[in-house]
BALOBA-1460 file (C-alpha; in Angstrom, 3 decimals):
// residues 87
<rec num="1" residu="x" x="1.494" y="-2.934" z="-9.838"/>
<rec num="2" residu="x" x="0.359" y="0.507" z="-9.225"/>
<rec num="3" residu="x" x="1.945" y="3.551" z="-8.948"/>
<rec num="4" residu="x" x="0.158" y="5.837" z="-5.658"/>
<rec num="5" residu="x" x="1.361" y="8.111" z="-3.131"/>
<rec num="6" residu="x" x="1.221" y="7.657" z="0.956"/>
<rec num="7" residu="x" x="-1.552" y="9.953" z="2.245"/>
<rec num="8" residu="x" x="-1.943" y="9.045" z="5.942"/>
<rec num="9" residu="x" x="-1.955" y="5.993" z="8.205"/>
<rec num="10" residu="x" x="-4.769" y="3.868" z="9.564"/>
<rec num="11" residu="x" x="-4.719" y="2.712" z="13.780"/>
<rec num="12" residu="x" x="-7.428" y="-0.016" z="14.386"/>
<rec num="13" residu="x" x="-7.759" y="-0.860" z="17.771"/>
<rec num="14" residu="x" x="-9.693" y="-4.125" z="17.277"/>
<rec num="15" residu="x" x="-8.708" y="-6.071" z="14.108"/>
<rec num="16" residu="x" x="-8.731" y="-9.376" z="12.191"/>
<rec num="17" residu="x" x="-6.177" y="-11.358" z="14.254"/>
<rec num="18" residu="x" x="-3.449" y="-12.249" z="11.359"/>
<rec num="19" residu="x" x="-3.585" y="-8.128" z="10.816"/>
<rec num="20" residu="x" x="-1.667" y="-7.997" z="14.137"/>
<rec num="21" residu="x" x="1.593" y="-6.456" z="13.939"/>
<rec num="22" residu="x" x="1.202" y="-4.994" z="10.177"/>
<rec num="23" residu="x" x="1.293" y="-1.290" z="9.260"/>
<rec num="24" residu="x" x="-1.535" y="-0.234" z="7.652"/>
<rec num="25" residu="x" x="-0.895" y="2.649" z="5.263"/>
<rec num="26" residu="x" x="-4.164" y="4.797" z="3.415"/>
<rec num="27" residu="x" x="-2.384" y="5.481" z="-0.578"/>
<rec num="28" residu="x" x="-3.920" y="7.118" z="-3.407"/>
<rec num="29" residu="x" x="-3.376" y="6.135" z="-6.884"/>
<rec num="30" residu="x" x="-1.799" y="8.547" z="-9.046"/>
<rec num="31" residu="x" x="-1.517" y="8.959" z="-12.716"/>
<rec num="32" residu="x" x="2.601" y="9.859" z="-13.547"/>
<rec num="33" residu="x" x="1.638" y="11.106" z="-16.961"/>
<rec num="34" residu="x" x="-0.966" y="13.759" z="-16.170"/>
<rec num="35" residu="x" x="-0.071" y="13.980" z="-12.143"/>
<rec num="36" residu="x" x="-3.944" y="13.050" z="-11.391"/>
<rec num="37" residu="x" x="-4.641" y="11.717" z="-8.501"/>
<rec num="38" residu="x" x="-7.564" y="9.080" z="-8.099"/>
<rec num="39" residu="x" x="-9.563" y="6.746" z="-5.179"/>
<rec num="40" residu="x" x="-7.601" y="6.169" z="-2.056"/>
<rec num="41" residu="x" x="-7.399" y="2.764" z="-0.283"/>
<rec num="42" residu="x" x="-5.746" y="0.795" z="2.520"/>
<rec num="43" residu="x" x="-3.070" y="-1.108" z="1.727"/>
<rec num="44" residu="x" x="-0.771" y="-2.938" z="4.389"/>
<rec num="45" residu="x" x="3.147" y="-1.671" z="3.978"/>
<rec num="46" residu="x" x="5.707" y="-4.074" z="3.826"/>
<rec num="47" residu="x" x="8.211" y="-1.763" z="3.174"/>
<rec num="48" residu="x" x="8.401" y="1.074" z="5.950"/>
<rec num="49" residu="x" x="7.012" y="3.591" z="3.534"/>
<rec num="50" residu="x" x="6.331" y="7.166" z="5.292"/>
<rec num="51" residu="x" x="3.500" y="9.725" z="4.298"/>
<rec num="52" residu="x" x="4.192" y="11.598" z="1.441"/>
<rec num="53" residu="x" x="6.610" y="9.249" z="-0.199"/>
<rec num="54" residu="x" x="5.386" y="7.453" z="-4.233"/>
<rec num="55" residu="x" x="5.188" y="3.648" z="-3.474"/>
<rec num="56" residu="x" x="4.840" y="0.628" z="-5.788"/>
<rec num="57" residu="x" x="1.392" y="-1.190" z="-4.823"/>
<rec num="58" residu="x" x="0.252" y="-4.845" z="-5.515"/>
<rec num="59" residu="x" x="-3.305" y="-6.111" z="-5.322"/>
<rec num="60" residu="x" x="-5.243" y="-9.025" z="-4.545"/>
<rec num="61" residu="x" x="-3.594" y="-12.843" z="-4.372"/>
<rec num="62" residu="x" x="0.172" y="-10.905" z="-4.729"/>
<rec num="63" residu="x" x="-0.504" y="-9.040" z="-1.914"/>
<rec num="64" residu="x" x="-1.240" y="-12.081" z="0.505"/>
<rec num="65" residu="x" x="2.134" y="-13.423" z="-1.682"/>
<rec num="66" residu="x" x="3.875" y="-10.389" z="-0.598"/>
<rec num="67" residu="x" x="3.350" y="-10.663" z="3.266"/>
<rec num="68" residu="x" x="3.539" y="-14.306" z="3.116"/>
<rec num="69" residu="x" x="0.433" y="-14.640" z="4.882"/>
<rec num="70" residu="x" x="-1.895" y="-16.889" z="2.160"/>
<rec num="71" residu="x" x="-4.742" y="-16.483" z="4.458"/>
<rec num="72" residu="x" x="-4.690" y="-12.610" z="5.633"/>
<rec num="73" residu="x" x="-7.694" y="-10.910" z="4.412"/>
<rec num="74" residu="x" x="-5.231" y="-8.603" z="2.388"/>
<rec num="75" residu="x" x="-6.020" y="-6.636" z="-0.981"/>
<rec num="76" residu="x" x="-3.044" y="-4.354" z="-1.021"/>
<rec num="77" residu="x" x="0.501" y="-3.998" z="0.041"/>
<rec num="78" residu="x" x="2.912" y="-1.763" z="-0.551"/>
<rec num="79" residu="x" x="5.893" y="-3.634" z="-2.095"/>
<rec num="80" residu="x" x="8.196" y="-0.287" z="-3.309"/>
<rec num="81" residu="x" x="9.359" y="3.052" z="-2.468"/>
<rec num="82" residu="x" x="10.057" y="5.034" z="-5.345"/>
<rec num="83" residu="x" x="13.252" y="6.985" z="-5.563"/>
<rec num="84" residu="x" x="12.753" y="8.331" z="-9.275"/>
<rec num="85" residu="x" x="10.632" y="7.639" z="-12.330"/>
<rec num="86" residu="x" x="10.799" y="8.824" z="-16.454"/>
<rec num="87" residu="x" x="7.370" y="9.330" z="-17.338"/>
């Protein structure tokens, strides 16, 4: 899993069909040590995560496992919302 923070949303008005329905959520990875922040990505939320808020992410095959949709062209999802972390 990695640790990122909720940046913004994404709206797509056309989209691959099985993405109909699911939040899409841009995140950027962070580093809790050092408070860096690195690349940004889409990932779809599965959690009702709001901008601004740390969230645990999960790539590739989990992800799909996550929204229990095997064959969603899904590479992300956000499967936490942080309350607190010792870093």
């Amino acid at each position: 899993m990695i640790i990122c923070k909720v940046i913004g949303n994404v709206w797509a008005t056309r989209k691959e069909e099985t993405l109909n329905g699911l939040k899409l959520m841009i995140v950027r990875r962070i580093d809790i040590s050092s408070d860096a922040e690195h690349e940004s990505f889409v990932a779809v939320d599965c959690v009702g995560a709001g901008i601004g808020e740390p969230v645990l992410v999960t790539t590739g095959s989990s992800a799909r496992k996550a929204l229990s949709i095997e064959d969603s062209p899904v590479d992300a999802a956000i499967v936490g919302i942080i309350d607190g972390s010792e870093g």
